[in-house]
N, C-alpha and C positions, 0 to 999 in steps of 0.2 A: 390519657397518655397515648400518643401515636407508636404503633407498632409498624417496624419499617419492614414493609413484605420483603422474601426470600426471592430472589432469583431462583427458580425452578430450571433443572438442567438433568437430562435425558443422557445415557454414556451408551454408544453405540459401540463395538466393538467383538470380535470374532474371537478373540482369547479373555478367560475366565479368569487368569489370571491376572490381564493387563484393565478387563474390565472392575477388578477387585481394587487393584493398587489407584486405578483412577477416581474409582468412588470414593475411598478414603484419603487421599490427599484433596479432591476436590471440597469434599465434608469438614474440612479444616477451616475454612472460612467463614465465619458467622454469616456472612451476608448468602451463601449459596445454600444449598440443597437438593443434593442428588437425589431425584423421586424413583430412577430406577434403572435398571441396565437393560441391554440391547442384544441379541447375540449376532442378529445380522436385519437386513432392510425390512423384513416382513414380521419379525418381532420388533420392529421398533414402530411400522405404522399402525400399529394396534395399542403399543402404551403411551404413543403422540395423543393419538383418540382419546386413549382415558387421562394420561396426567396433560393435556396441554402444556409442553414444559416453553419455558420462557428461550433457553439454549439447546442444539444440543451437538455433542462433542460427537466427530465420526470416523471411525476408520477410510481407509480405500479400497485396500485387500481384504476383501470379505467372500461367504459364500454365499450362492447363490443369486446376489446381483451386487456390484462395485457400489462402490460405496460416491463414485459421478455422476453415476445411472439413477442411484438414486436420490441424490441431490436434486437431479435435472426432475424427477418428476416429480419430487416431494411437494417442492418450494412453490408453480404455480398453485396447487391445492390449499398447503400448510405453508405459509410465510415465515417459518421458523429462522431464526438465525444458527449459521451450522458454522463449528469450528473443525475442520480438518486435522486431526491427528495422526502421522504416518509418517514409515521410514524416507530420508532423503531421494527424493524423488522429484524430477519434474513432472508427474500425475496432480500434482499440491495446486498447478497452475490450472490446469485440465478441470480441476473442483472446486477453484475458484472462477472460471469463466463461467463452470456452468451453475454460479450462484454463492458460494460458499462465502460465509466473510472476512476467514481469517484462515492460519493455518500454523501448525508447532511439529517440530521433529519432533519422534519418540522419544525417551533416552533410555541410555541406557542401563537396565536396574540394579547394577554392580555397582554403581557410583552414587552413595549419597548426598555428595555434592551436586553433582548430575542432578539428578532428582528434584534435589530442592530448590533447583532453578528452575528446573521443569515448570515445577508447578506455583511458584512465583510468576511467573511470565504465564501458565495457562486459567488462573487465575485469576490474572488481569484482563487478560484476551475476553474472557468468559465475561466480565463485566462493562468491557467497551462493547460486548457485541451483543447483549441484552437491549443498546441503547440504538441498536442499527437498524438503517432504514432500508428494508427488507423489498418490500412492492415496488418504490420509486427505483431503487436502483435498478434494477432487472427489467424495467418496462421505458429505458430509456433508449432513444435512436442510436443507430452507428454512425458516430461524427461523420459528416459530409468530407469528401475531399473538397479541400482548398479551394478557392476559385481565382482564377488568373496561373499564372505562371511566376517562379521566382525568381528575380536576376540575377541575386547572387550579389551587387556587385559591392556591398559593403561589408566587407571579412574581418571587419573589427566586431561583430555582432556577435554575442554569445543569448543562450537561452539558460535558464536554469528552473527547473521543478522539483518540488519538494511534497509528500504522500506519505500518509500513513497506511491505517485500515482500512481496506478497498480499493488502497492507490495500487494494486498490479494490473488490475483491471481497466481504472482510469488511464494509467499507463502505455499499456498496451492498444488503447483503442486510442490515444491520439499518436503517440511515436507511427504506428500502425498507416494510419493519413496522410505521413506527411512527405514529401517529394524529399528523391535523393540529393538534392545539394541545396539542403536546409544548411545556416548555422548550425556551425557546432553545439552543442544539448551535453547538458550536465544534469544528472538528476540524483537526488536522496531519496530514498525508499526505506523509510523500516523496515527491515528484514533481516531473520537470520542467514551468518555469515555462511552457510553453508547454500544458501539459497540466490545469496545473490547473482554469484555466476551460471548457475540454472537462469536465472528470470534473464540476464544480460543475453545468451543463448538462443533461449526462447524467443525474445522479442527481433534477434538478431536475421529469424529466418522467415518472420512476417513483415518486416519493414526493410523499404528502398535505404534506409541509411543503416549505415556501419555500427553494428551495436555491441557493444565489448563490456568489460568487467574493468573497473579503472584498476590503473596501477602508476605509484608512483612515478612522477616523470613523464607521463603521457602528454602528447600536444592536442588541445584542444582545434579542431582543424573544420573546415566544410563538411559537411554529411555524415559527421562522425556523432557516435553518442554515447558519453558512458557513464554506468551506473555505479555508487560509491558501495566499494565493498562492503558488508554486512556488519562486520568489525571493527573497522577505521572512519575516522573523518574524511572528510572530502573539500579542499579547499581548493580556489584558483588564484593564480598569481601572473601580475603581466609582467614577459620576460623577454624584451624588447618588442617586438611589433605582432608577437605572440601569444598567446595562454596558454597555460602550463597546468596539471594537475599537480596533486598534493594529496598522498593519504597517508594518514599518520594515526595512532592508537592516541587512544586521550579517556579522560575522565567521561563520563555520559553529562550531555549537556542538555537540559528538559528532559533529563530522565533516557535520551537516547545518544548511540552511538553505531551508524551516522548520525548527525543532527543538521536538518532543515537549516537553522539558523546558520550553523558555524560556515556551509555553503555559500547561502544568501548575503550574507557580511561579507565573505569574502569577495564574489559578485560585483556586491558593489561598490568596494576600493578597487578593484582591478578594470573593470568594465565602465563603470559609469551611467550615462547615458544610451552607452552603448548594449545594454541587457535589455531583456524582457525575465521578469520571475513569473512563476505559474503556483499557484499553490492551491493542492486538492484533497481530497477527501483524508480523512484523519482523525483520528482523538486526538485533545489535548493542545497547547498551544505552540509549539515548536513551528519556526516558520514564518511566524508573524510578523517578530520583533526584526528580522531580516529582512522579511519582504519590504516592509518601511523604512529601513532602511535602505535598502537597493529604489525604494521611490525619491529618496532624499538628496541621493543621489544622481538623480534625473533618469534611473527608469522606468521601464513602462510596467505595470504590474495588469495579472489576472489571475482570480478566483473563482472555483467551482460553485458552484449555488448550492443550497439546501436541498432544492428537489432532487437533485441528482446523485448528492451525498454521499454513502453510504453511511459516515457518519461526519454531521457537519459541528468539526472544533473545529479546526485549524483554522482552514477557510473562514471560519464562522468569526473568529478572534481577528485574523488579520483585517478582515471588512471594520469588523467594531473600531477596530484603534486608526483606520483610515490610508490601510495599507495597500487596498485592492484600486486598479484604477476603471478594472469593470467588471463582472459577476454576471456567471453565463453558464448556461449546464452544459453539461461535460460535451454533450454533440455540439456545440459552436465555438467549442475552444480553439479547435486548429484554424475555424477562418477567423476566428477573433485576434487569433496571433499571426495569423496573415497580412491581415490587415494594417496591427502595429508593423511591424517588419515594411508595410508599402513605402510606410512615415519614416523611416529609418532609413 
């Protein structure tokens, strides 16, 4: 009889009592197993050493050294996949560039409902990020800027990308690239809702286009780009010789809310020909069944490759069912979407 090995998982953390309540909600999982806790950076590279854990979950606010700091110098040594756990903070970003593969607000421990979602969702996390490709991501280029100049001159063009686990990252380094009077850019991002408008912020003050937090009503326009709030869907609609956003609460569709797909389908009755989709690193398959559709509809599609992953579903799914129209690691995606855009 095959015995299915535990996911082994490390709880770092600077309270005893937050390190308590994680170990036992995490131990609730038949599949996991907390080999030990952490009180800060330098008790935790000592029981890295002895338990090799497969995950390991880490505060930010710690003593003695940040919980960035030492992400940044763990990860060339020890290839660990690290889940960020910490108050609302744009810090979560700062700990994902410098490596981290995912990231979950605290909650709060008055609320048991609170709670139980908590660790439904850290759970999860914990077992997508067992599967994450740790070396490859970290050791990949900084997308090239573009080459050529863009003209601009056809304003019926919209973009739209869709990211799961590892997409802020992916994110940030092509939005990052790209010239201010791109098409307007639509993008889904799993993320919580409290985060979204953080990462829309964040990316807003590294890149030449306009980067916002959608909200109902907003016109999709040149240089602009917005990201679908953490809680609602995110559809486009064409409202005479314009696109228009759309966010709205709904059921979770593949299990999420934004969802990739409900984006992408809309994409592609609104736009047509005139889209390019992008679809990146991720678990799970959200994203696909859209992406092929927006190619069905005569656009142009691109997917992240494996090597560059961090974890490759999505991507991985849309290529299989024949949705991707080229597959390119993350540093050629902006001249890859240049390129389409020259044909357009």
């Amino acid at each position: 009889m095959l015995i299915k090995k535990k996911i082994k998982v490390l709880v770092v953390d600077d309270s005893a009592l937050f390190r308590e309540v994680l170990s036992r909600g995490i131990s609730v999982d038949d599949d996991l197993v907390v080999v030990d806790t952490a009180r800060d950076p330098y008790d935790a590279r000592d029981k890295i050493l002895k338990y090799k854990p497969d995950v390991m979950t880490c505060d930010i606010q710690m003593p003695k050294m940040d919980g960035i700091e030492f992400i940044r110098q763990l990860l060339p040594q020890y290839p660990i996949p690290v889940i960020v756990i910490s108050t609302v903070d744009g810090a979560v970003f700062d700990a994902m560039n410098a490596g981290a593969v995912d990231f979950i607000a605290k909650p709060a421990l008055t609320s048991t409902d609170t709670v139980k979602g908590f660790f439904y969702e850290l759970i999860y996390k914990i077992k997508v990020a067992s599967t994450a490709n740790i070396v490859n991501s970290k050791t990949v280029s900084s997308p090239d800027k573009p080459h050529g100049v863009f003209s601009g001159t056809n304003t019926d063009i919209i973009i739209a990308i869709g990211a799961s686990t590892g997409g802020t990252e992916a994110i940030s380094q092509i939005v990052s690239s790209l010239p201010g009077n791109m098409p307007g850019i639509v993008i889904v991002q799993h993320i919580p809702p409290m985060f979204s408008s953080m990462f829309a912020q964040r990316l807003n003050t590294t890149s030449s286009l306009e980067v916002k937090e959608a909200q109902n009503g907003d016109y999709i326009e040149t240089g602009k780009v917005f990201i679908a709030p953490g809680d609602k869907h995110m559809r486009v609609k064409k409202v005479g010789s314009k696109y228009k956003v759309e966010c709205f609460e709904g059921e979770k569709v593949n299990g999420h809310c934004p969802s990739v797909d409900v984006l992408f389908e809309s994409v592609a009755r609104a736009a047509g020909k005139n889209a390019i989709g992008i679809i990146l690193t991720g678990m799970g398959y959200d994203g696909a069944k859209g992406l092929l559709e927006m190619k069905k509809y005569g656009a142009k599609t691109i997917g992240q490759d494996e090597a560059t992953s961090v974890v490759y579903g999505m991507p991985k799914v849309a290529y299989n069912i024949g949705a991707v129209d080229k597959q390119v690691p993350l540093d050629r995606i902006s001249n890859t979407l240049f390129s389409m855009l020259g044909h357009m």
